[in-house]
ZAKOL-528145 format. One record per residue: residue number from 0; residue in three letters; x, y, z of N, C-alpha, C, O, CB in turn. Coordinates in steps of 0.05 Angstrom, whole numbers, plus 32768, in hexadecimal, padded with zeros to 4 digits. Atoms other than C-alpha are relative to their C-alpha. Glycine has a CB too. Layout:
BEGIN
<NUM; 'ala'; <X; Y; Z>; <X; Y; Z>; <X; Y; Z>; <X; Y; Z>; <X; Y; Z>>
...
This chain:
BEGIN
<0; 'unk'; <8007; 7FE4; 8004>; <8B40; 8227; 804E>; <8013; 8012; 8011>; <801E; 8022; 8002>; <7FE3; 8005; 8008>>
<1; 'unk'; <7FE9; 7FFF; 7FF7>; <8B71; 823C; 8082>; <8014; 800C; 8002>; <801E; 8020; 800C>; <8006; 7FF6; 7FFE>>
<2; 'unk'; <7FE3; 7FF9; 8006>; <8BAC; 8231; 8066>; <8004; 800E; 7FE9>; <801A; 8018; 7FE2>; <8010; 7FE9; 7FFC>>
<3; 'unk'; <7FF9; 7FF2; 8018>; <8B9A; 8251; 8026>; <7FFB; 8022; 8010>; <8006; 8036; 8005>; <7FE8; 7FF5; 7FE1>>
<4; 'unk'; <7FFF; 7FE5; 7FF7>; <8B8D; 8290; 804D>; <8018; 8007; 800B>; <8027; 8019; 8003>; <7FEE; 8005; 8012>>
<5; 'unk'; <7FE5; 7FFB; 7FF1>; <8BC1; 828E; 8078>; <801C; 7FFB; 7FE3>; <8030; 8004; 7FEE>; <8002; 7FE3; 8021>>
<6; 'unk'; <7FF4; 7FFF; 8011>; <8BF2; 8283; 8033>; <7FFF; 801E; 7FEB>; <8010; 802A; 7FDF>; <7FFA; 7FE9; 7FF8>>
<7; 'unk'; <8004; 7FE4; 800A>; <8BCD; 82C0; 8017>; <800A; 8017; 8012>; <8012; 802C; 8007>; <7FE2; 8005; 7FFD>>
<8; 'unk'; <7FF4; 7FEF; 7FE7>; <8BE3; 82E6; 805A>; <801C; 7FFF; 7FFD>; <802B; 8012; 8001>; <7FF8; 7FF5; 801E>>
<9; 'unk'; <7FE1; 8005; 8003>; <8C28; 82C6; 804D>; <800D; 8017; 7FE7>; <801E; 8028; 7FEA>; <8006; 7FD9; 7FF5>>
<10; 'unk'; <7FFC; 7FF4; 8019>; <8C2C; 82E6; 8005>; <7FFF; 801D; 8004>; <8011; 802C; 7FFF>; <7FED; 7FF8; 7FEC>>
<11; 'unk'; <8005; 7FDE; 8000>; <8C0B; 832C; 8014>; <801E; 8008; 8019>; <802F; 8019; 8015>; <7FD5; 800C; 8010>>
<12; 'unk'; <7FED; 7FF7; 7FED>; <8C3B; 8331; 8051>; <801C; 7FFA; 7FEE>; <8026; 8010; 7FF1>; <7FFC; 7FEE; 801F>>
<13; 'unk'; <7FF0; 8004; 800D>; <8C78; 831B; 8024>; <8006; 801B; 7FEC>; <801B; 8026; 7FE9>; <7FF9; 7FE7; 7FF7>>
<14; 'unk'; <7FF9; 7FF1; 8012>; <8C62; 8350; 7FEC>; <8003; 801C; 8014>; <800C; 8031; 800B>; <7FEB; 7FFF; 7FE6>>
<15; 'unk'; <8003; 7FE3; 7FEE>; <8C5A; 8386; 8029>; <801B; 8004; 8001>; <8024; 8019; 7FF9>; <7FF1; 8000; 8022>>
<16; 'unk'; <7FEB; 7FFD; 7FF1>; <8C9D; 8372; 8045>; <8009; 800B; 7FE4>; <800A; 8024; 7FE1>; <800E; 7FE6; 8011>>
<17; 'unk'; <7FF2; 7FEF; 801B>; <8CBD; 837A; 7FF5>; <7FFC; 801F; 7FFB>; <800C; 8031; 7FF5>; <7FF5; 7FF4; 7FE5>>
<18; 'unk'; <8002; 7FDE; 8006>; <8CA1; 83BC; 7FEE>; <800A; 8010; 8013>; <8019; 8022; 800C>; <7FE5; 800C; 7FFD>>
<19; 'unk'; <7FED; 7FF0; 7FEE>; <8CB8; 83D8; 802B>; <801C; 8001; 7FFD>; <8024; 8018; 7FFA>; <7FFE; 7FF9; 8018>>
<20; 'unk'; <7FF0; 8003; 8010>; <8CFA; 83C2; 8017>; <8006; 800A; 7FF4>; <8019; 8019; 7FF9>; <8000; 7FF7; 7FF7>>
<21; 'unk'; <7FF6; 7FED; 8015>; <8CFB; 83DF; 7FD8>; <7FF8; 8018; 8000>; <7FFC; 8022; 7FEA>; <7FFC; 7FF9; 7FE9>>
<22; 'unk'; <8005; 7FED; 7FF2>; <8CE3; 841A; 7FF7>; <801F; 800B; 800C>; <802C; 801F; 8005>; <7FE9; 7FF7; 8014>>
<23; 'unk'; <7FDF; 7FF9; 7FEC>; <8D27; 841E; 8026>; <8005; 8004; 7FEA>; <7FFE; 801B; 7FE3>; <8016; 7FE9; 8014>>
<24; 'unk'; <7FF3; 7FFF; 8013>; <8D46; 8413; 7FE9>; <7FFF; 8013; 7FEC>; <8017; 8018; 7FE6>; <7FFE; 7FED; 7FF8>>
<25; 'unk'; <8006; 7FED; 8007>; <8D33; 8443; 7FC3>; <8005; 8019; 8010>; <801C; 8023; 800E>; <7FEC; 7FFC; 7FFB>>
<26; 'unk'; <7FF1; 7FF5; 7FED>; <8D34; 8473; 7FF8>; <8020; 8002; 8005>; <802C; 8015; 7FF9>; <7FF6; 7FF4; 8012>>
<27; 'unk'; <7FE3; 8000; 8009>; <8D7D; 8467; 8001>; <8012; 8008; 7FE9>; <8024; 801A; 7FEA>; <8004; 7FED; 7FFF>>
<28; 'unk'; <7FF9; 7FEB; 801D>; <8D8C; 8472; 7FB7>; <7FFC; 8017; 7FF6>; <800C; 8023; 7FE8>; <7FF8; 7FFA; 7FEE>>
<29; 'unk'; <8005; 7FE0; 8004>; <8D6D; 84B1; 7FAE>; <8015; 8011; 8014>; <8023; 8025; 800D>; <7FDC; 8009; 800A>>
<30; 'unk'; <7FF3; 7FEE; 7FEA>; <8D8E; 84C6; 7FF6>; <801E; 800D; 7FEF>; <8025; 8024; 7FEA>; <8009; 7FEA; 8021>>
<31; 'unk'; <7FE4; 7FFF; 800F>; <8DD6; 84BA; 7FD1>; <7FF7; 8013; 7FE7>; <8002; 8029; 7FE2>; <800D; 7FDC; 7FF5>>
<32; 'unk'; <8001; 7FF0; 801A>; <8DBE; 84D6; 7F94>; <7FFB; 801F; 8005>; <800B; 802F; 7FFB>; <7FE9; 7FF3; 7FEE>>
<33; 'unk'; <7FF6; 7FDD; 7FEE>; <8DB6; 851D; 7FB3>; <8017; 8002; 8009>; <8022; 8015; 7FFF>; <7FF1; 8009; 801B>>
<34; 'unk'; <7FF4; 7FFC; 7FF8>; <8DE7; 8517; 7FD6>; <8024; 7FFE; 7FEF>; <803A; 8001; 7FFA>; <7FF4; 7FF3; 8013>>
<35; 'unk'; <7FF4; 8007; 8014>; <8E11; 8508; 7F94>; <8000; 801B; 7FF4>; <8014; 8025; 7FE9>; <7FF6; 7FEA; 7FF2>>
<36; 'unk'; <7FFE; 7FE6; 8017>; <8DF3; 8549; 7F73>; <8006; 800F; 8011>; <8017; 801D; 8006>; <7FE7; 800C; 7FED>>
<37; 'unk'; <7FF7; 7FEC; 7FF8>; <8DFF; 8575; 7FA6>; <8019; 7FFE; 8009>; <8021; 8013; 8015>; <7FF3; 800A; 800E>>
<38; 'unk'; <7FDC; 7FF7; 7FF9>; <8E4D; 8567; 7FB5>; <8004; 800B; 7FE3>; <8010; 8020; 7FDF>; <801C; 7FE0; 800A>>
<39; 'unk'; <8000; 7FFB; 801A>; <8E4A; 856C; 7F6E>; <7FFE; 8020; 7FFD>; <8012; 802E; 7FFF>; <7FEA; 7FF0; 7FF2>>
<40; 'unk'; <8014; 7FE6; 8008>; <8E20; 85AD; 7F60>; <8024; 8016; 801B>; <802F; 802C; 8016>; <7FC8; 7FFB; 8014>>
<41; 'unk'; <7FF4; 7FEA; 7FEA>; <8E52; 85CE; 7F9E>; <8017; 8005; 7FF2>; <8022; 801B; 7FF2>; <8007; 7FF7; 8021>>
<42; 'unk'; <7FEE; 8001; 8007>; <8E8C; 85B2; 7F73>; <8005; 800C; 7FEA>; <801C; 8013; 7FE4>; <8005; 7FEF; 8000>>
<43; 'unk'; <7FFC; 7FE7; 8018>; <8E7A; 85DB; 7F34>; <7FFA; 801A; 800C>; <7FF9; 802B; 7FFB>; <7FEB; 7FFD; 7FE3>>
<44; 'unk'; <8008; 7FE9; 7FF7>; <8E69; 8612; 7F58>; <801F; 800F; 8003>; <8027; 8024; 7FFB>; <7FEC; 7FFD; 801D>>
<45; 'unk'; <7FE7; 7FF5; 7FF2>; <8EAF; 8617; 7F78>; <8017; 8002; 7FE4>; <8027; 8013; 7FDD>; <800B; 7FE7; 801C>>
<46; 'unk'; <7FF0; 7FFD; 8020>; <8ED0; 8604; 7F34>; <7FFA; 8017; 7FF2>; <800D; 8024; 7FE9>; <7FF8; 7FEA; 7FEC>>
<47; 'unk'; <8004; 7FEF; 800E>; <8EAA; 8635; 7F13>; <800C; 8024; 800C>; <8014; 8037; 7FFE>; <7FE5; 7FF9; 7FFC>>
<48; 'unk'; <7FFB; 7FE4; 7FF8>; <8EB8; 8673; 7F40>; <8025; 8002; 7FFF>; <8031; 8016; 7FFA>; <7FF0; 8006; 8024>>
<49; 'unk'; <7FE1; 7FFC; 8007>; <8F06; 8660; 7F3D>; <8001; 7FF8; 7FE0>; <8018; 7FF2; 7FD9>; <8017; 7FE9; 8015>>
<50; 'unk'; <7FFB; 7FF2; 8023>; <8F03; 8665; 7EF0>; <7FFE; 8020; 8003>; <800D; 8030; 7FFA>; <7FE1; 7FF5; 7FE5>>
<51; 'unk'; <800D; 7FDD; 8004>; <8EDC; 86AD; 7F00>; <801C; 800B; 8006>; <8026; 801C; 7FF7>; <7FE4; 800F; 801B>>
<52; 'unk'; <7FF2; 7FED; 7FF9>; <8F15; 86BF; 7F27>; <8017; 8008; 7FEB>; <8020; 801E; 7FE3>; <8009; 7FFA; 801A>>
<53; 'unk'; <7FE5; 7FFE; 8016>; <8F4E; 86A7; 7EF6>; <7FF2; 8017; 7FEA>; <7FFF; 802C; 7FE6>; <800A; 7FDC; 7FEE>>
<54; 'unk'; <8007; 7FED; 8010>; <8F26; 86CD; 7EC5>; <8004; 801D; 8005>; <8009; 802C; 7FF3>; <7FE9; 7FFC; 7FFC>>
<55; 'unk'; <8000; 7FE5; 7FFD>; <8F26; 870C; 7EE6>; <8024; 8004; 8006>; <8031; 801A; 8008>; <7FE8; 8009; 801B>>
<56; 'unk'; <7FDE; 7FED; 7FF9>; <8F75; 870B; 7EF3>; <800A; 7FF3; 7FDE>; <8022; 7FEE; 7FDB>; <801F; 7FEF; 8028>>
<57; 'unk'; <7FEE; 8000; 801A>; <8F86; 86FB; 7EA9>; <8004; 801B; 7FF9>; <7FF5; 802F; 7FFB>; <7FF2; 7FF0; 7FE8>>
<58; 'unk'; <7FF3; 7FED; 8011>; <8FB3; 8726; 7E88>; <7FFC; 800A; 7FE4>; <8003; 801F; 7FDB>; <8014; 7FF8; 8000>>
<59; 'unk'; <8001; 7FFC; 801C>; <8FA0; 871E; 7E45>; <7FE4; 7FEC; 7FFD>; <7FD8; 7FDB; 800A>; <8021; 7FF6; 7FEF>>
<60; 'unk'; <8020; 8012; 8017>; <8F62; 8707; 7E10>; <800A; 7FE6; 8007>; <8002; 7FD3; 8015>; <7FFD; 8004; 7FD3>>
<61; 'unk'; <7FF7; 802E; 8006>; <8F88; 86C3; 7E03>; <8000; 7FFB; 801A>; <7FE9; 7FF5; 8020>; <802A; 7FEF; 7FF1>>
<62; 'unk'; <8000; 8009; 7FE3>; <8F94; 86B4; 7E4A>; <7FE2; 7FFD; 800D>; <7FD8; 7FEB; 801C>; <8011; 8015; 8012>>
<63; 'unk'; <8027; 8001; 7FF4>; <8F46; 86C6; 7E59>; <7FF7; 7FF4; 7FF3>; <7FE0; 7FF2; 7FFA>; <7FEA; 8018; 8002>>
<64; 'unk'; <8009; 800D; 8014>; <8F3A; 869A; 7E1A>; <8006; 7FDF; 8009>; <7FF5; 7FCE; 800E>; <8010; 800C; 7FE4>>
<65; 'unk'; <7FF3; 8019; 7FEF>; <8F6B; 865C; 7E34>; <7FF2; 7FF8; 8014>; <7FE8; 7FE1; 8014>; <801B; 8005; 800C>>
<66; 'unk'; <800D; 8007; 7FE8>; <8F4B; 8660; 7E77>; <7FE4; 7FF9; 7FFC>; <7FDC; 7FE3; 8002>; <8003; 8017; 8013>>
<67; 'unk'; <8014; 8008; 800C>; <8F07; 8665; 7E5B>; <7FF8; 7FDF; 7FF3>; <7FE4; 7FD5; 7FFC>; <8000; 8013; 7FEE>>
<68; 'unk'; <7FF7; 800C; 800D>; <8F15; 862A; 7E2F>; <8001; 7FE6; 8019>; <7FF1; 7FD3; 801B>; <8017; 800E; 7FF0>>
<69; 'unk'; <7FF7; 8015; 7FF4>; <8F37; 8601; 7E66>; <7FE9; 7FFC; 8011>; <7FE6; 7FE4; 8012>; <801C; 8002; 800D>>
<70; 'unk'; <8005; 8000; 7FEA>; <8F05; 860A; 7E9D>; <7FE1; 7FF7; 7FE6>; <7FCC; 7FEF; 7FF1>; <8008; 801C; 8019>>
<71; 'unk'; <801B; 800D; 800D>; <8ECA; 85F5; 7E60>; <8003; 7FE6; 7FFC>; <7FEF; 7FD8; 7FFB>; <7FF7; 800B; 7FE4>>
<72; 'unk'; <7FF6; 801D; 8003>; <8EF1; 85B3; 7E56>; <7FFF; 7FF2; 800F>; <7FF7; 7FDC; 8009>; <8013; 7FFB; 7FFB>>
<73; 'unk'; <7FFC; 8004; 7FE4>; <8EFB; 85A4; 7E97>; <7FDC; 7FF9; 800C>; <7FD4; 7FE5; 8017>; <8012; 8020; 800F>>
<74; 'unk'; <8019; 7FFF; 7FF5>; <8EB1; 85B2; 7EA8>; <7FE8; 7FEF; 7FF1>; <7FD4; 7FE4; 7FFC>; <7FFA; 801B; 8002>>
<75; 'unk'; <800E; 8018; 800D>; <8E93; 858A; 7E6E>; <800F; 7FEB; 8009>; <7FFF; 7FDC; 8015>; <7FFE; 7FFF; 7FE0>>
<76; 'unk'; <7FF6; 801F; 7FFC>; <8EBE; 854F; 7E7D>; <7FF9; 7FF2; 801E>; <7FF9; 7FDA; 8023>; <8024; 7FFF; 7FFC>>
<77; 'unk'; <800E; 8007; 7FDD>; <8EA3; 8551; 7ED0>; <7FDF; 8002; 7FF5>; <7FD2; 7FF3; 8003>; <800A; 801F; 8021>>
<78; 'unk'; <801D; 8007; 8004>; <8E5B; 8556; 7EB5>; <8000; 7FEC; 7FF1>; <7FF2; 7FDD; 7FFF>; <7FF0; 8013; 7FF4>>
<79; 'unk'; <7FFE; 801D; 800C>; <8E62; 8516; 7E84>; <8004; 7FE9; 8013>; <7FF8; 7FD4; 8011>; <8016; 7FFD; 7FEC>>
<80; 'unk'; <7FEC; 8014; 7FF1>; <8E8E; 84F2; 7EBA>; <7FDD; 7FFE; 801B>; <7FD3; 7FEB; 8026>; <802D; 8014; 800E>>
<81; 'unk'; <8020; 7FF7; 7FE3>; <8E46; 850C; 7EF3>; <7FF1; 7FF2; 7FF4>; <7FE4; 7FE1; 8000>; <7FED; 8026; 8006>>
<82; 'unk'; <801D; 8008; 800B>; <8E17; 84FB; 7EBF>; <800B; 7FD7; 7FFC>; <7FFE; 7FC2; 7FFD>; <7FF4; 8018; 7FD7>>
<83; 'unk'; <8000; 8023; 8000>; <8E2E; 84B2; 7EB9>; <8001; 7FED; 801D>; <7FFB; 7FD5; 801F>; <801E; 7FF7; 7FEF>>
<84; 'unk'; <8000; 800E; 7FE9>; <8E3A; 84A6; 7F03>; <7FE9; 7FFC; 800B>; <7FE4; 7FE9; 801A>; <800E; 800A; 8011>>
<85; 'unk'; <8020; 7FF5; 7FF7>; <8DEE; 84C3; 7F0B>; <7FFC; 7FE9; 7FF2>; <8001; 7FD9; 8004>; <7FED; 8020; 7FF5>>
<86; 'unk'; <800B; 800E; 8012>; <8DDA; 8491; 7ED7>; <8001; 7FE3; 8015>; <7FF0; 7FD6; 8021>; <8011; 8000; 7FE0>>
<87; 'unk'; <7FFE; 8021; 7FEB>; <8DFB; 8453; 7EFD>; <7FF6; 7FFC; 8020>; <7FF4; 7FE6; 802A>; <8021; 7FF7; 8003>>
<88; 'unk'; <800A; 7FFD; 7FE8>; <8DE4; 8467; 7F3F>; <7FD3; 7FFB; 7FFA>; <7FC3; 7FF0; 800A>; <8010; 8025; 800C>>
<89; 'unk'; <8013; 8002; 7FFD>; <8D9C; 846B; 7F24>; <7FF9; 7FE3; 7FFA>; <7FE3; 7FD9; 8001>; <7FF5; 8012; 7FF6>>
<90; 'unk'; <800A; 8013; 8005>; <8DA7; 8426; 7F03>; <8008; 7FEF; 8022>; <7FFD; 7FD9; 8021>; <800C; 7FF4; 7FE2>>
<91; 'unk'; <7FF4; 800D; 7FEB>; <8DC4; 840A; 7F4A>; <7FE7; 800B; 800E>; <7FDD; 7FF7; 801A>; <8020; 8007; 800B>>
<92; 'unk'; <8019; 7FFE; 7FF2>; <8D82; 842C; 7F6B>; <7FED; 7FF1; 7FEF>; <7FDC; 7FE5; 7FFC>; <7FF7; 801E; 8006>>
<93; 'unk'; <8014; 801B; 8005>; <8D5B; 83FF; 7F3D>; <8000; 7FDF; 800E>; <7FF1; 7FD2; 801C>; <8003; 7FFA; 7FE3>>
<94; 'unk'; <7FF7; 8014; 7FFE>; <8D77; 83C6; 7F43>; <7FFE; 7FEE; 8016>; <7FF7; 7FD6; 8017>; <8013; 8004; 7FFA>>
<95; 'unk'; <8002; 7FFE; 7FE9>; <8D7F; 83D1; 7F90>; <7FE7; 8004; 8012>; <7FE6; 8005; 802B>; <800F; 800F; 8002>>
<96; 'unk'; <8015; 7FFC; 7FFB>; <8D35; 83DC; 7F8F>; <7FF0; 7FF1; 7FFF>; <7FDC; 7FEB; 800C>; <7FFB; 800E; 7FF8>>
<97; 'unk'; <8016; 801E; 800F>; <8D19; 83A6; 7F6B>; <8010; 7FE9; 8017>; <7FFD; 7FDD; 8023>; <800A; 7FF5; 7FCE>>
<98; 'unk'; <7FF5; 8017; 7FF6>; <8D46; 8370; 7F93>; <7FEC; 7FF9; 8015>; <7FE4; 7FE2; 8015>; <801C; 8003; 800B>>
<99; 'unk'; <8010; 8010; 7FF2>; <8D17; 836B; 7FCC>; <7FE0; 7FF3; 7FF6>; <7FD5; 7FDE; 7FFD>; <7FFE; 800F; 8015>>
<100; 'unk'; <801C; 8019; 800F>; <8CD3; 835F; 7F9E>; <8014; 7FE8; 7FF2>; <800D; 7FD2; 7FFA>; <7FE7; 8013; 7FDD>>
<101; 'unk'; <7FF9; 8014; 8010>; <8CFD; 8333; 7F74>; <800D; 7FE4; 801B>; <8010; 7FCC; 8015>; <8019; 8011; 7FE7>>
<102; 'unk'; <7FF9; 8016; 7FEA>; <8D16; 830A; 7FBC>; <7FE4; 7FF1; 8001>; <7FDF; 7FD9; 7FFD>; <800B; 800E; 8020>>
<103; 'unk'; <801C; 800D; 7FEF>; <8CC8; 8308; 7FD8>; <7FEF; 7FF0; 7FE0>; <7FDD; 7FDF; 7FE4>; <7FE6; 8022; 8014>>
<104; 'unk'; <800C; 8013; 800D>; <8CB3; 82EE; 7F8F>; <8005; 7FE3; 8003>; <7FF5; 7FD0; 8007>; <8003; 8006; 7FE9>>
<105; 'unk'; <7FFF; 801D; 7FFE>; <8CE3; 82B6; 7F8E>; <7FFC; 7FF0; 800E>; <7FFF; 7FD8; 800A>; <800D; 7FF8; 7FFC>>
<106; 'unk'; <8000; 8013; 7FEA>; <8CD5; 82A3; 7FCF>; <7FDA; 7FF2; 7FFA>; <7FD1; 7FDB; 7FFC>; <8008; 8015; 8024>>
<107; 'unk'; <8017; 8009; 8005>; <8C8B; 82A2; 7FBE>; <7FF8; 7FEC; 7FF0>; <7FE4; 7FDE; 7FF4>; <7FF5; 8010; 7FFC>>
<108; 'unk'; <8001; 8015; 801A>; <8C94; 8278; 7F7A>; <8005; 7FEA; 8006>; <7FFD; 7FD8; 7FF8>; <800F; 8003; 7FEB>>
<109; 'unk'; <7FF8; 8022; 7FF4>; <8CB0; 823C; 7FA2>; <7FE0; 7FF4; 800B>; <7FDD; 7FDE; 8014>; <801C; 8000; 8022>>
């Protein structure tokens, strides 16, 4: 009787330790992941106000059209390029999350 308690103590303490774990882990991933949108978020900000400015010293329509144009190309192709790094960072916070339940199972299945 015992040892089956004390094995049930083994297990709950095993799934405690995993969750804390993937707790850090998590934790961690999110940290980065802010810390991802806001260099980000500062980096269109700054992009965007040096379009404003080029805009305001164009000479001409076409030139405020060109610039317009370039600085929309430019700015979709850094939000596609954000939105996919976001994507792999949230699959790397899974992944990085689950690893410690998925350690304390296999250790338990033996």
């Amino acid at each position: 009787m015992d040892q089956k308690f004390e094995e049930f103590q083994k297990v709950g303490k095993d799934g405690f330790d995993a969750a804390v774990g993937s707790l850090g882990e998590v934790n961690k991933g999110f940290q980065a992941i802010a810390a991802e949108v806001t260099g980000y978020s500062k980096k269109v900000f700054e992009d965007g106000t040096r379009a404003f400015e080029q805009l305001v010293g164009a000479k001409s329509v076409e030139q405020a059209i060109e610039i317009q144009s370039q600085y929309a190309k430019k700015a979709y192709d850094a939000h596609v390029a954000e939105l996919s790094k976001l994507g792999e960072m949230y699959v790397g916070l899974a992944r990085d999350a689950y690893q410690p339940v998925k350690s304390a199972l296999a250790k338990n299945a033996v």
